[in-house]
C-alpha positions as CSV (number, residue, x, y, z in Angstrom):
1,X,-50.7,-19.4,-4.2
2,X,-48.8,-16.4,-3.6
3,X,-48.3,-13.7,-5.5
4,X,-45.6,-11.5,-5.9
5,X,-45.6,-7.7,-5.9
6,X,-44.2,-5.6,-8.9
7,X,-42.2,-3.4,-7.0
8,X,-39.1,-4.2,-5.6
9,X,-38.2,-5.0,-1.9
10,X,-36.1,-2.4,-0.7
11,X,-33.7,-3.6,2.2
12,X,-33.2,-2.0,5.1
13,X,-30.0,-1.1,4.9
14,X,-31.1,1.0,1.9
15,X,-33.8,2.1,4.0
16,X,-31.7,3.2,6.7
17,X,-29.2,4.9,4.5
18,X,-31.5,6.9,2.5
19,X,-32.8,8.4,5.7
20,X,-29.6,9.1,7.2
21,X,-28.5,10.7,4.1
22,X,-32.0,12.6,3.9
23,X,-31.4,13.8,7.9
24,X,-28.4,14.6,6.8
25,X,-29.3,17.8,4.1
26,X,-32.1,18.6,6.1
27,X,-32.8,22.1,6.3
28,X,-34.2,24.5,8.7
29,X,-37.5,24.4,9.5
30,X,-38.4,21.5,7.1
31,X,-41.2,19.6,8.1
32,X,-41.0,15.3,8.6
33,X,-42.9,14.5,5.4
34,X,-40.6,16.5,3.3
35,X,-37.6,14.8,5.0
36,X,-39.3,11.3,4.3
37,X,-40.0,12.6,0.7
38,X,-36.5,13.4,-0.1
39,X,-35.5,9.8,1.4
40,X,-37.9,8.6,-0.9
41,X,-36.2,9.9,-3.7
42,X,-32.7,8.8,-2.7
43,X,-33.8,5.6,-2.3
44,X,-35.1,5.3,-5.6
45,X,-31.4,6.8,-6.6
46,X,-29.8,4.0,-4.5
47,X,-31.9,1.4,-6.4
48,X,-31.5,2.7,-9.9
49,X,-28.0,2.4,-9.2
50,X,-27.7,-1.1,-8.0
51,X,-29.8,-2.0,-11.2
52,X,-27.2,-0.3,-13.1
53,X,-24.4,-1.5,-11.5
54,X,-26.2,-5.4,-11.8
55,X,-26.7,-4.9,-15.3
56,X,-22.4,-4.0,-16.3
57,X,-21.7,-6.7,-13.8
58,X,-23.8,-9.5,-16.2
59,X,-22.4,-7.5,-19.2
60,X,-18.8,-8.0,-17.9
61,X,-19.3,-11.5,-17.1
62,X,-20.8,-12.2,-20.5
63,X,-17.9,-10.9,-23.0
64,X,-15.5,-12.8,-19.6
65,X,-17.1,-16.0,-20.5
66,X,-17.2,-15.1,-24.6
67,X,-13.4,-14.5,-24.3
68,X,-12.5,-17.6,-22.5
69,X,-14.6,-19.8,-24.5
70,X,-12.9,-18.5,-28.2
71,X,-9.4,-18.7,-26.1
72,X,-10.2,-22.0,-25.5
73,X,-9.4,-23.9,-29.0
74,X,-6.0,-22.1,-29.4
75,X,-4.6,-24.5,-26.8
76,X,-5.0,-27.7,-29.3
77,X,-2.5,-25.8,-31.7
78,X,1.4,-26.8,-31.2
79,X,2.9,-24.0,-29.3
80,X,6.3,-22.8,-30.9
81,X,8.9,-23.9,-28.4
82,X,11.5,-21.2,-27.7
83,X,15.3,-21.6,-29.0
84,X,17.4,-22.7,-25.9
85,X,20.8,-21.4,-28.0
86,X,22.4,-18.9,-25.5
87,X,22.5,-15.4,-27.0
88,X,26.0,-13.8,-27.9
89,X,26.7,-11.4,-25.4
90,X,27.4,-7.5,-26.8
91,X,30.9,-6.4,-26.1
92,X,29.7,-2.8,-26.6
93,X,28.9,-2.0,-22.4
94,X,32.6,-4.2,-22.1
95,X,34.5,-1.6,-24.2
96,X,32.9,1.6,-23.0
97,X,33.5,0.3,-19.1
98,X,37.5,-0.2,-20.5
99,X,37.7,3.3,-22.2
100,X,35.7,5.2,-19.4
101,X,38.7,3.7,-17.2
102,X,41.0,4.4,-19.7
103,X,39.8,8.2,-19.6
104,X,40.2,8.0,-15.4
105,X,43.6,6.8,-15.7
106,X,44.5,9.4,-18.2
107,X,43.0,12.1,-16.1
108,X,44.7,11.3,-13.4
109,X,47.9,10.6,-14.8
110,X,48.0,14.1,-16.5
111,X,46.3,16.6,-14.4
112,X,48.1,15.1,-11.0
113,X,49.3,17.9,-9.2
């Protein structure tokens, strides 16, 4: 029977990142273990995220699901079908294109030189 161990298995390519990153801000004449200590840390950083980032990602998905399931019922009710009587059309933008031409003609009519 195996058994499994409390702490997480941390990939490699977490692994590998956290070093890189930890290579990365090292500083003059700092030693190896303080480099692999500062990895250490980042990779904790890099898991707390993910666990974070797992844990809105159920959330979402839970209040998804919550909403689809209460929008489900409203389907059974009759929908309201939409008048098919074609709307009167305004004859406001026709008489301000006939008096804006009306004002051209003017205009030109008048102040011809």
């Amino acid at each position: 029977m195996a058994k499994y161990s409390k702490k997480a298995q941390v990939s490699d390519e977490t692994r590998d990142e956290a070093m890189k990153i930890a290579r990365g801000t090292q500083k003059p004449g700092q030693t190896k273990e303080q480099t692999k200590l500062i990895a250490q840390g980042i990779k904790k950083g890099i898991d707390l995220y993910k666990k974070q980032h797992k844990v809105k990602a159920r959330e979402l998905d839970k209040k998804l699901k919550k909403a689809t399931t209460s929008a489900a019922p409203e389907p059974t009710q009759p929908e309201a079908v939409p008048s098919t009587t074609p709307r009167k059309s305004s004859k406001l933008p026709w008489i301000l294109l006939l008096l804006s031409w009306l004002c051209f003609a003017a205009y030109f009519f008048l102040f011809r030189v």
